[in-house]
SEDREN-130143 format. One record per residue: residue in one letter; x, y, z of N, C-alpha, C in turn. Coordinates in nm, 3 decimals. Each point is the difference from the previous one (the first is absolute). Layout:
REM residues N
SITE  type      n_x      n_y      n_z     ca_x     ca_y     ca_z      c_x      c_y      c_z
SITE     A        X        Y        Z        X        Y        Z        X        Y        Z
...
REM end
This chain:
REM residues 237
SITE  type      n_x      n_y      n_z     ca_x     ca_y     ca_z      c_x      c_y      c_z
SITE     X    0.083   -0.121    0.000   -0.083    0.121    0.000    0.086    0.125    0.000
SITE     X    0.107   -0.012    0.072    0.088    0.143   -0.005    0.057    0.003   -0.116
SITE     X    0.074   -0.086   -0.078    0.016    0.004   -0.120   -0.063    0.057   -0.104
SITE     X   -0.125   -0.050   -0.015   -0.102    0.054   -0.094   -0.064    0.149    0.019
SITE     X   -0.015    0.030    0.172   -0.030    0.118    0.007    0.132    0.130   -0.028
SITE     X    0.124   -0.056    0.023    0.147    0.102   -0.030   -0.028   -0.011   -0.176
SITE     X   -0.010   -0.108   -0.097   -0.032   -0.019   -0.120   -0.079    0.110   -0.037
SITE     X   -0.107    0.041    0.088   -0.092    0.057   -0.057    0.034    0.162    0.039
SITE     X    0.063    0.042    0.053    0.049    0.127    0.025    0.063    0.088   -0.190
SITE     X    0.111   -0.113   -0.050    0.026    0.065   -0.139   -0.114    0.009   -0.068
SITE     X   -0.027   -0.089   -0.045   -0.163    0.055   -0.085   -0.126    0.080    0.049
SITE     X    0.007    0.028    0.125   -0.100    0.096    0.091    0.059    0.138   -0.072
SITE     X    0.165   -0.017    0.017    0.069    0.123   -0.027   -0.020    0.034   -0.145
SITE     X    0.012   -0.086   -0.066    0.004    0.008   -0.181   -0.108    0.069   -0.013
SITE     X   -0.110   -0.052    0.020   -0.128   -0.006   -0.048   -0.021    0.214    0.069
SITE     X    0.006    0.037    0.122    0.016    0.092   -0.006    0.057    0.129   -0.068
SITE     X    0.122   -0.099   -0.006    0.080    0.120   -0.113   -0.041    0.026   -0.152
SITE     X   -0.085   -0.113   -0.028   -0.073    0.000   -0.158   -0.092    0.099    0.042
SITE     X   -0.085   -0.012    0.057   -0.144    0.051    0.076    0.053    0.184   -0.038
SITE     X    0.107    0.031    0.092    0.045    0.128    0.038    0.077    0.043   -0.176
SITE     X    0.083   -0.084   -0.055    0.027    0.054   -0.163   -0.140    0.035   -0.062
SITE     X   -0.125   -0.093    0.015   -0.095    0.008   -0.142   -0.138    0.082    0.132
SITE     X    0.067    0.142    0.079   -0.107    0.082    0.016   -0.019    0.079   -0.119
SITE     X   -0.136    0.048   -0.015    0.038    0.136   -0.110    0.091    0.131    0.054
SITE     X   -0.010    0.063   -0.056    0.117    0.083    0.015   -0.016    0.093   -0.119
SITE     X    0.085    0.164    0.014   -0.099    0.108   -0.062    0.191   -0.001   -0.046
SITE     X    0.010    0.034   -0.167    0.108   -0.026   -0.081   -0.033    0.099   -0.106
SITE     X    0.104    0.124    0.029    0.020    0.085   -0.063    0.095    0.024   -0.123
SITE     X   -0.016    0.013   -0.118    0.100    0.039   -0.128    0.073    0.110    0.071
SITE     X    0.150    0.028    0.021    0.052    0.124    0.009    0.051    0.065   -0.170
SITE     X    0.020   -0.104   -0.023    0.072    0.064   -0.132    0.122   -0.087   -0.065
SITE     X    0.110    0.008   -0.092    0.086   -0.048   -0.061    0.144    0.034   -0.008
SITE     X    0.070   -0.054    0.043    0.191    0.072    0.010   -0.007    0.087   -0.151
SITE     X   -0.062    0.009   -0.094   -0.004    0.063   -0.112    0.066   -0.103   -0.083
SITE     X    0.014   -0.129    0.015    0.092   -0.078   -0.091   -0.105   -0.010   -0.102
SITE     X    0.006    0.020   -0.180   -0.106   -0.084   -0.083    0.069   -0.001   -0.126
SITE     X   -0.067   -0.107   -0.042    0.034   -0.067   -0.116    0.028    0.126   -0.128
SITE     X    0.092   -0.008   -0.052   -0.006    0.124   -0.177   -0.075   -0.068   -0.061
SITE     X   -0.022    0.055   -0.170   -0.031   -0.087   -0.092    0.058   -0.150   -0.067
SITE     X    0.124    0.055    0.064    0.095   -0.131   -0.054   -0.021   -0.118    0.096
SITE     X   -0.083    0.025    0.083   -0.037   -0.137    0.063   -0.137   -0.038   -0.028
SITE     X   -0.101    0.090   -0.062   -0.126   -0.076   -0.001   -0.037    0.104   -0.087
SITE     X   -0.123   -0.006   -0.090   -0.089    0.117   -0.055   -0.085    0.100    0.071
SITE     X   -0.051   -0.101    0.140   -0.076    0.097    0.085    0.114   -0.019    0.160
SITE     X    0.105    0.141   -0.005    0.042   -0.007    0.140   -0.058   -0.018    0.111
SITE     X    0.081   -0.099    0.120   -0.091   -0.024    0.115    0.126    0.040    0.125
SITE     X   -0.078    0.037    0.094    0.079   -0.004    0.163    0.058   -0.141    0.006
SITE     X    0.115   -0.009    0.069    0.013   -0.104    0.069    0.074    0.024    0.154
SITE     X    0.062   -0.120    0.009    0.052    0.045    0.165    0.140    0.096   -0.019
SITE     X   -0.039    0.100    0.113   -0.057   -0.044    0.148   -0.188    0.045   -0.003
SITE     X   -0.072   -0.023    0.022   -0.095    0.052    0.076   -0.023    0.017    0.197
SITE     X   -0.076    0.078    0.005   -0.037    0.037    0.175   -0.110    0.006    0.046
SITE     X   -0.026   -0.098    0.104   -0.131    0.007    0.019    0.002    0.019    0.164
SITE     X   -0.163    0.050    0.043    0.025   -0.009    0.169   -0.106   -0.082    0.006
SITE     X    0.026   -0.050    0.160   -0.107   -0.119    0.031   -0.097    0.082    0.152
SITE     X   -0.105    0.016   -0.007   -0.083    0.069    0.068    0.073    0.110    0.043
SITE     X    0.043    0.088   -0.040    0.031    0.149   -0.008    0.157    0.006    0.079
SITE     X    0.099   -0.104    0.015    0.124    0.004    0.017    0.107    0.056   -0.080
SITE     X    0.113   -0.113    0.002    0.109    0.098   -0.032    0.011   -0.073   -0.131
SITE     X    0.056    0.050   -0.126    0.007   -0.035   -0.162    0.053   -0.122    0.058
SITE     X   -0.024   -0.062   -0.134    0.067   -0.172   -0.003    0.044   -0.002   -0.154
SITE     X    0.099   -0.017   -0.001    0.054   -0.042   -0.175   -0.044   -0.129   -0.033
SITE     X   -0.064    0.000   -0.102   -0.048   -0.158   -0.061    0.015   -0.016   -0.161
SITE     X   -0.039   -0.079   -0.061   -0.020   -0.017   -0.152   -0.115   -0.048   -0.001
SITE     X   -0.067    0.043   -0.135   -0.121   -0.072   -0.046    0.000   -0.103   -0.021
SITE     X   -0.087   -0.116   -0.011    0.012   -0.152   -0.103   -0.127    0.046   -0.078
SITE     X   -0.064    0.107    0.023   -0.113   -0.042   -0.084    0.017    0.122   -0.120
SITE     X   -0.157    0.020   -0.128    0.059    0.045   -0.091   -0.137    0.151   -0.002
SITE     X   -0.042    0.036    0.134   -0.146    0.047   -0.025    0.083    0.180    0.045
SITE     X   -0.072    0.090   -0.043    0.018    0.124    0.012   -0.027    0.048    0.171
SITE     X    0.057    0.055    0.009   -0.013    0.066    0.185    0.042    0.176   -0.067
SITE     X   -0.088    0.063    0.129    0.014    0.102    0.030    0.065    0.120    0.071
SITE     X    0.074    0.060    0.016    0.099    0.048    0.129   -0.052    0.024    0.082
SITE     X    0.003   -0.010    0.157   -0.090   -0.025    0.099   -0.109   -0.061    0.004
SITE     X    0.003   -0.103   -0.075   -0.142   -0.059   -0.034   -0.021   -0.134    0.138
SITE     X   -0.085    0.089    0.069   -0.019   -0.139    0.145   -0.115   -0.125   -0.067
SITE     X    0.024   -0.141    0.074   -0.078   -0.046    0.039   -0.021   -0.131    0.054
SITE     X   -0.084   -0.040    0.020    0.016   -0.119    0.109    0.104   -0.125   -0.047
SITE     X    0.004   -0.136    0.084    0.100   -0.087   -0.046    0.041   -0.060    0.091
SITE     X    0.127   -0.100   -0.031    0.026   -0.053    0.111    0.157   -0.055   -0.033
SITE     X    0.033   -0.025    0.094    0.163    0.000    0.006    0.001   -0.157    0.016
SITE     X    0.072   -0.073   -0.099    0.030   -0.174   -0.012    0.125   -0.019   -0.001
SITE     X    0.037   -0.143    0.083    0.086   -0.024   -0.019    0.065   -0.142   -0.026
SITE     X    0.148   -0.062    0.014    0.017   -0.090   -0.025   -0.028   -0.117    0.154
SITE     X   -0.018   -0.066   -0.019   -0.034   -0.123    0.097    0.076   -0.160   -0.028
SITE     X    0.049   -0.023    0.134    0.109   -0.141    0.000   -0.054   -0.108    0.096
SITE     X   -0.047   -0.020   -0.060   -0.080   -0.176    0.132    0.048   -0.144   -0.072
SITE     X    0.069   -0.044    0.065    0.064   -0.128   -0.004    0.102    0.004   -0.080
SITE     X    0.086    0.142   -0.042    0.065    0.000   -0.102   -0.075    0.025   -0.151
SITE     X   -0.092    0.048   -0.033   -0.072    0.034   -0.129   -0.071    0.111    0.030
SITE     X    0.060    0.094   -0.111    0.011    0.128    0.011   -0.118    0.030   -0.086
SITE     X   -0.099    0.061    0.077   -0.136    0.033   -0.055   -0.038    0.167   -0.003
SITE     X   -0.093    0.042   -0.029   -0.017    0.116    0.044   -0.141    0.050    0.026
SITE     X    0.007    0.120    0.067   -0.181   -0.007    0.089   -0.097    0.088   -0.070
SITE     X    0.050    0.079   -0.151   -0.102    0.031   -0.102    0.053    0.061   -0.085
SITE     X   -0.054    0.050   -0.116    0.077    0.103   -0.090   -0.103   -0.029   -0.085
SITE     X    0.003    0.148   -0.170   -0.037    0.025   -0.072   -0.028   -0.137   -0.111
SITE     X    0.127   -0.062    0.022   -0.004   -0.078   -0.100   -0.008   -0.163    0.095
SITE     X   -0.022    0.008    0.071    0.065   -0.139    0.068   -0.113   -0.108   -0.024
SITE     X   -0.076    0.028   -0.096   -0.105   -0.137   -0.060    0.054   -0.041   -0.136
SITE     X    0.137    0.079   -0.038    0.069   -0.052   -0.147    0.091   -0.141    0.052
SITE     X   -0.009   -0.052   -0.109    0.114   -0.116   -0.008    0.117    0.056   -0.023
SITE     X    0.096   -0.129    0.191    0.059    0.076    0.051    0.068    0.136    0.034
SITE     X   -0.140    0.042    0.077    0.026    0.168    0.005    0.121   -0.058    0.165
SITE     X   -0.054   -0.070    0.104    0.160    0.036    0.064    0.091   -0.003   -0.035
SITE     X    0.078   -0.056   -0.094    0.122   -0.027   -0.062   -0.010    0.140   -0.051
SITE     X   -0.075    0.032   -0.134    0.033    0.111   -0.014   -0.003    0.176    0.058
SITE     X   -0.074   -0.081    0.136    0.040    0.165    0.109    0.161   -0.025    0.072
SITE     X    0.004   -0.131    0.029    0.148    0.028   -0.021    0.102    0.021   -0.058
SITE     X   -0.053    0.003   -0.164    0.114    0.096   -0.075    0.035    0.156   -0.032
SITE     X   -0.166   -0.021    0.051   -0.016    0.160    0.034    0.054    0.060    0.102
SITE     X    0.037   -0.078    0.114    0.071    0.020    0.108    0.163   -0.019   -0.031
SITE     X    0.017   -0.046   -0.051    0.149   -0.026   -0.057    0.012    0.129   -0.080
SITE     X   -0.090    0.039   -0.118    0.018    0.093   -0.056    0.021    0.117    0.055
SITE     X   -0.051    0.041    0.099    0.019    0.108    0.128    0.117    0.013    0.032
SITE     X    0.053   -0.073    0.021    0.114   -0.030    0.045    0.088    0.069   -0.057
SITE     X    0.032   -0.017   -0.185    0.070    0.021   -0.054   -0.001    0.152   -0.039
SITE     X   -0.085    0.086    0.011   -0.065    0.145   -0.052    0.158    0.072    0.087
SITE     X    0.054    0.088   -0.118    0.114    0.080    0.055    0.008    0.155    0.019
SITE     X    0.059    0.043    0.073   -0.030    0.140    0.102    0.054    0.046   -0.167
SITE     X    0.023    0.122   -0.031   -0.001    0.117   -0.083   -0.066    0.092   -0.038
SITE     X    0.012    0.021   -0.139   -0.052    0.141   -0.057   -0.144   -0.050   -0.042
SITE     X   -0.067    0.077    0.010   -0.127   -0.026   -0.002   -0.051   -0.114   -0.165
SITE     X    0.074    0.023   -0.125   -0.016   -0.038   -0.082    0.113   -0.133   -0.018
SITE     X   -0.041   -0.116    0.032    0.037   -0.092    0.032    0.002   -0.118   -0.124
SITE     X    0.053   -0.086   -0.081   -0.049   -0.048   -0.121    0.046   -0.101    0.116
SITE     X    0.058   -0.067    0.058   -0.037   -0.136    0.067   -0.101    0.053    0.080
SITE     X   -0.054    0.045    0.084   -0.112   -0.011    0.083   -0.119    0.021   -0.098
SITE     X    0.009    0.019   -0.081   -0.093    0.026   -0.099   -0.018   -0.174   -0.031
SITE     X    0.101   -0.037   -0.059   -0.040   -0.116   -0.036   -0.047   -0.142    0.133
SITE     X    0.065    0.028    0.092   -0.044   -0.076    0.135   -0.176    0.020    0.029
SITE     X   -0.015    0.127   -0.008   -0.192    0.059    0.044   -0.093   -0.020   -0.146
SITE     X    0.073   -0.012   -0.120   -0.065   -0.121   -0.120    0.003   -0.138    0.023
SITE     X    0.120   -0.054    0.078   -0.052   -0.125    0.017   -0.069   -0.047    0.119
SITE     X   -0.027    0.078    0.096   -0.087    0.014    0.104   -0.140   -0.051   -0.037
SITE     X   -0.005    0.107   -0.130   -0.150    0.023   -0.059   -0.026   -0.153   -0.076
SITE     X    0.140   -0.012   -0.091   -0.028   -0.090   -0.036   -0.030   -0.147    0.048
SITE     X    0.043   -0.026    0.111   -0.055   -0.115    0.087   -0.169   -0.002    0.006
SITE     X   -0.051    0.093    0.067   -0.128    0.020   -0.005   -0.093    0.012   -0.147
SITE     X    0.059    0.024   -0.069   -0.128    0.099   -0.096    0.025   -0.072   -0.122
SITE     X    0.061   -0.172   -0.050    0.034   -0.051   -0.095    0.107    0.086   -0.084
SITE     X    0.061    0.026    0.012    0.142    0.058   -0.114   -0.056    0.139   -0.024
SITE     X   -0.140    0.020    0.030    0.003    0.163   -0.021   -0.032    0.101    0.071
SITE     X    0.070    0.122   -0.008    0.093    0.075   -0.137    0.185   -0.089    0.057
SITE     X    0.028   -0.006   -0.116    0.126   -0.039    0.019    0.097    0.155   -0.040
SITE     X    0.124   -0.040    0.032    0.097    0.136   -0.075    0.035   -0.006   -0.144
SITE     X   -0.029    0.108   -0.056   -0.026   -0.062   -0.137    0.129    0.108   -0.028
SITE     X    0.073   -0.111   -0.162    0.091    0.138   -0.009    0.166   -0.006    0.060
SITE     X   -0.023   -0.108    0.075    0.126    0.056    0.138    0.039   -0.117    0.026
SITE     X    0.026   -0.161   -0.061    0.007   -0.119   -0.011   -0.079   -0.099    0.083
SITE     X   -0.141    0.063    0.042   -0.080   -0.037    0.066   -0.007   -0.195    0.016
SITE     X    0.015   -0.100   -0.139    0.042   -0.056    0.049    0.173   -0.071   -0.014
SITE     X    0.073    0.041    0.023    0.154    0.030   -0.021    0.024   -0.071    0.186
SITE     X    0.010   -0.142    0.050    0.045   -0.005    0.127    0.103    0.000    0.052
SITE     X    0.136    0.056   -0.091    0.092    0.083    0.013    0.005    0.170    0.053
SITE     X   -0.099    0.000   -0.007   -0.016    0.147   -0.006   -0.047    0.051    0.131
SITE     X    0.095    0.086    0.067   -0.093    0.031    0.163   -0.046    0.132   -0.064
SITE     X   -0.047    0.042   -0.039   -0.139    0.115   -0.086   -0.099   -0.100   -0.068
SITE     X   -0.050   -0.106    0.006   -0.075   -0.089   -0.086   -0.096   -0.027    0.142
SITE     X   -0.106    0.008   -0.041   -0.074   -0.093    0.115   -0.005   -0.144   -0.028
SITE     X    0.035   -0.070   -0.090    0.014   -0.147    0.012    0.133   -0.030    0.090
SITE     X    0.101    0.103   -0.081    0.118   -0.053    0.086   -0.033   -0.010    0.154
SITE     X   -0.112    0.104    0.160   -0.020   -0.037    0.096   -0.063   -0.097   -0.001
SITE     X   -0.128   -0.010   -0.059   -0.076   -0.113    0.014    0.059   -0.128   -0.004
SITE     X    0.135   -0.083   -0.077    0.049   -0.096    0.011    0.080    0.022    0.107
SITE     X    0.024    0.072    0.065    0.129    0.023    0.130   -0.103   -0.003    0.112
SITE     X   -0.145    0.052    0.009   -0.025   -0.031    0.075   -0.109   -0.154    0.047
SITE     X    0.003   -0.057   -0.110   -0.037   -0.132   -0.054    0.060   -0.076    0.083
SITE     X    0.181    0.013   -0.028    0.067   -0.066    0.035    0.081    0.055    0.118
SITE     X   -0.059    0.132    0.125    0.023   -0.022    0.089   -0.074    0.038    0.146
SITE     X   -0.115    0.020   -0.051   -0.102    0.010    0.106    0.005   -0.068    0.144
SITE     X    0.072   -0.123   -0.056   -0.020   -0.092    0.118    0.142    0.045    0.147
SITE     X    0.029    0.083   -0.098    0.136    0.034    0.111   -0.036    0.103    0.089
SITE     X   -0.097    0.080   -0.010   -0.071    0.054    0.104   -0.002   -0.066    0.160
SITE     X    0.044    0.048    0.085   -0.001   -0.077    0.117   -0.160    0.020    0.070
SITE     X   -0.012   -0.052    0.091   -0.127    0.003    0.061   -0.032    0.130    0.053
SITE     X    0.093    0.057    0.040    0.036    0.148    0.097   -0.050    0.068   -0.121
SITE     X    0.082    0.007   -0.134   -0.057    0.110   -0.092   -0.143   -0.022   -0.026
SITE     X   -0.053   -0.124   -0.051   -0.117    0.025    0.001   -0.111   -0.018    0.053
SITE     X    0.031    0.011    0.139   -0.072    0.022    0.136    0.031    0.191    0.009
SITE     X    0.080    0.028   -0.036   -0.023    0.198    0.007   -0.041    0.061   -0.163
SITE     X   -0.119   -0.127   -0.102   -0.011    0.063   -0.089   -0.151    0.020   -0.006
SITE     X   -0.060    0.138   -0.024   -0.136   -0.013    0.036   -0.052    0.058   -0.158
SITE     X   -0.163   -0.057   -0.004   -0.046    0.022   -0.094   -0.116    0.056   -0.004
SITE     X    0.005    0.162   -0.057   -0.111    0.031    0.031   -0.140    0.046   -0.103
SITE     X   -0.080   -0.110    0.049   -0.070   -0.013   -0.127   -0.155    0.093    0.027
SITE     X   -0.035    0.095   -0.136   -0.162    0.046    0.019   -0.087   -0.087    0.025
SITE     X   -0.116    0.049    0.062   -0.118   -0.120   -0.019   -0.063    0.021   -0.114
SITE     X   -0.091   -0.102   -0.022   -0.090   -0.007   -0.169   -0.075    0.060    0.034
SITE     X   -0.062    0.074   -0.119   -0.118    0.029    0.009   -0.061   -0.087   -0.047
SITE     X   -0.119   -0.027    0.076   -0.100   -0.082   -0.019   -0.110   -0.019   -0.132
SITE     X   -0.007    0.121   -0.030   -0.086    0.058   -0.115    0.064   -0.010   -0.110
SITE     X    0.118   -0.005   -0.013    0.061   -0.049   -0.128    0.106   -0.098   -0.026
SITE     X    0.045   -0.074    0.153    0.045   -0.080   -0.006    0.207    0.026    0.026
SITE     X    0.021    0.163   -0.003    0.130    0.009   -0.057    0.046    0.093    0.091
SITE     X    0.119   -0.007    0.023    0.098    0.056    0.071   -0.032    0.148    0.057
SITE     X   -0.062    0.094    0.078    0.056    0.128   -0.034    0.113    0.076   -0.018
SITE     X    0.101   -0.046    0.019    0.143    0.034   -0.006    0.107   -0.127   -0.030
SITE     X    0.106    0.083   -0.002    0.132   -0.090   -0.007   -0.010   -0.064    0.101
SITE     X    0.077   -0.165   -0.019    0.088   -0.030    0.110    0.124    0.016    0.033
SITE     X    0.026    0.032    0.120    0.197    0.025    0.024    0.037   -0.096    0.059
SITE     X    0.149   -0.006   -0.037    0.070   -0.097    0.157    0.116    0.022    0.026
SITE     X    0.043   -0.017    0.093    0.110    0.145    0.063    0.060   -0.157    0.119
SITE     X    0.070    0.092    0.088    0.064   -0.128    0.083    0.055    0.136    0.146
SITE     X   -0.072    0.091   -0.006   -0.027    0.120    0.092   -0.106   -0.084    0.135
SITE     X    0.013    0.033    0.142   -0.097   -0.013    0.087   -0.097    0.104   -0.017
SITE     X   -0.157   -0.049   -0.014   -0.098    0.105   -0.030   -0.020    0.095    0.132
SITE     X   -0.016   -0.123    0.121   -0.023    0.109    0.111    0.055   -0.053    0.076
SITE     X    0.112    0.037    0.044    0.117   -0.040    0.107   -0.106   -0.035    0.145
SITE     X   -0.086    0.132    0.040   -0.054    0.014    0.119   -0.127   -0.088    0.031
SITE     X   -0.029   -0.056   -0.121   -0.117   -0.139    0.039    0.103   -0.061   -0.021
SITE     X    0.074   -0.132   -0.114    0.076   -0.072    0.060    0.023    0.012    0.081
SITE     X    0.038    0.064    0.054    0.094   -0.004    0.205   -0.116   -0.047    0.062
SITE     X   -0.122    0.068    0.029   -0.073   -0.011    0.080   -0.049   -0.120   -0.038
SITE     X   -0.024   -0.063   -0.124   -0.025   -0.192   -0.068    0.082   -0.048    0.085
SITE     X    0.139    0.006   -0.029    0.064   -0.093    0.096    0.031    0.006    0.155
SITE     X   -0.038    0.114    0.035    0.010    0.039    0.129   -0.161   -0.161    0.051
SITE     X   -0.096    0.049   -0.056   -0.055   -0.068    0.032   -0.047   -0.182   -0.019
SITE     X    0.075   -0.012   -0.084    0.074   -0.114   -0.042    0.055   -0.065    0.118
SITE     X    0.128    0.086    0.075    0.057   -0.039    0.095   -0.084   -0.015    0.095
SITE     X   -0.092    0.091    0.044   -0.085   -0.049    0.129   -0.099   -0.114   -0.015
SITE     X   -0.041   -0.029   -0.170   -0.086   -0.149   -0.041    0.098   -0.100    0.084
SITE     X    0.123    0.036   -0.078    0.080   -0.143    0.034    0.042   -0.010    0.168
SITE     X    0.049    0.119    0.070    0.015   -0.012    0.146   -0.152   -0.103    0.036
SITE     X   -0.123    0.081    0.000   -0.138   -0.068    0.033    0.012   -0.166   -0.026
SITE     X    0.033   -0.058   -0.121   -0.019   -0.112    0.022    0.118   -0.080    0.059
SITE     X    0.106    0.035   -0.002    0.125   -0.017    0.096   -0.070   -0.009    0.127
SITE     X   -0.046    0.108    0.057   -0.057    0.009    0.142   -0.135   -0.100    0.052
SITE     X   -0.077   -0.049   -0.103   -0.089   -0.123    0.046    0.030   -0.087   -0.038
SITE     X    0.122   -0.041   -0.074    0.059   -0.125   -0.011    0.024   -0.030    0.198
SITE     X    0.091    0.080    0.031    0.076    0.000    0.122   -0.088   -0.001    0.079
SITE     X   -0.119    0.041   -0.002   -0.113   -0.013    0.118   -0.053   -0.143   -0.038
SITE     X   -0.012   -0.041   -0.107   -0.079   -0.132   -0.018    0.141   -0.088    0.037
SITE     X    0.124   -0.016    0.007    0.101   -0.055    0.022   -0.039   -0.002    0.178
SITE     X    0.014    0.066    0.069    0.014    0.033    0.137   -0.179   -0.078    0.062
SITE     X   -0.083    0.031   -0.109   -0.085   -0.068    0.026   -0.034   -0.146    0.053
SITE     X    0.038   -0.039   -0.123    0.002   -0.182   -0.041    0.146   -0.017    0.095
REM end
């Protein structure tokens, strides 16, 4: 019996911490590092990363898009923050935009890998350009690809094929730590038409430092509590 009840303390804990990722939560557009595509990368230029978003009226969070839908600058609205999940060793995750595609976890972890790789500079970036095309391109079937710019060339770190096979072939090297601090924050649907109101982002930023704390603060007193009637039912019997 003590066994099974200490057993049951991690998944008491899990199951909370899913609970506390997939509240809604009020997710603001701030705006764009100004990085975007010229003509020589596409016919119709687009933003890519960095983007900034806040999570119920906090502090900016740098993220990238995966998705391919228009947003607004300051454009709020509801949503919810997902993330990755590890039970028994199989790395799942607790929701997202796309996560009813075949294998969408695998491919949020290349999206998480892809994060990874996005490099600090000048705002006009032709590898981060091509990294936040293949972002898109995971999600959205191959389109828009980079057209123009050896889009598929997997020699090429300006090609979005060239990330997409790198991160094909290394997603899995992500440790648990990275993508346990990668969050995803996805709009809710509208109901009435079925579709997104906004982008999704995913960033690897803490949304709100000051609830986590207080999650695990209280976390710790779950787990003291059943520590403490173990020891009374021990002293009991």
């Amino acid at each position: 019996m003590k066994i099974k009840t200490l057993a049951l303390v991690p998944f008491l804990t899990l199951a909370l911490a899913v609970a506390a990722s997939a509240g809604t939560v009020t997710i603001t557009f701030l705006g764009v590092g100004g990085g975007h595509t010229s003509s020589a990368y596409t016919t119709s230029p687009e933003y890519y990363y960095p983007y900034s978003i806040s999570v119920n009226g906090g502090g900016a969070i740098t993220v990238a898009c995966d998705d391919f839908n228009d947003v607004a600058s300051s454009q709020p609205w509801s949503g919810t923050i997902n993330t990755f999940t590890n039970v028994g060793n199989v790395i799942g995750i607790t929701g997202g935009l796309f996560a009813s595609q075949t294998n969408a976890v695998t491919k949020y972890q290349e999206a998480a890998w892809l994060f990874t790789q996005f490099q600090p500079g000048p705002a006009t970036n032709e590898v981060n350009a091509a990294i936040n095309y293949a972002i898109w391109d995971l999600f959205n079937n191959g389109n828009p690809v980079l057209n123009g710019m050896g889009a598929n060339d997997n020699t090429d770190n300006t090609a979005s094929q060239y990330w997409l096979d790198q991160a094909a072939a290394n997603y899995s090297t992500l440790t648990w730590q990275q993508l346990s601090h990668t969050y995803i924050y996805t709009p809710d649907i509208n109901p009435l038409t079925g579709s997104a109101y906004s982008q999704e982002f995913i960033g690897s930023d803490v949304p709100e430092p000051a609830s986590l704390a207080l999650l695990g603060t209280g976390l710790l007193g779950l787990a003291f509590l059943f520590k403490r009637r173990l020891r009374e039912s021990s002293l009991d019997s």
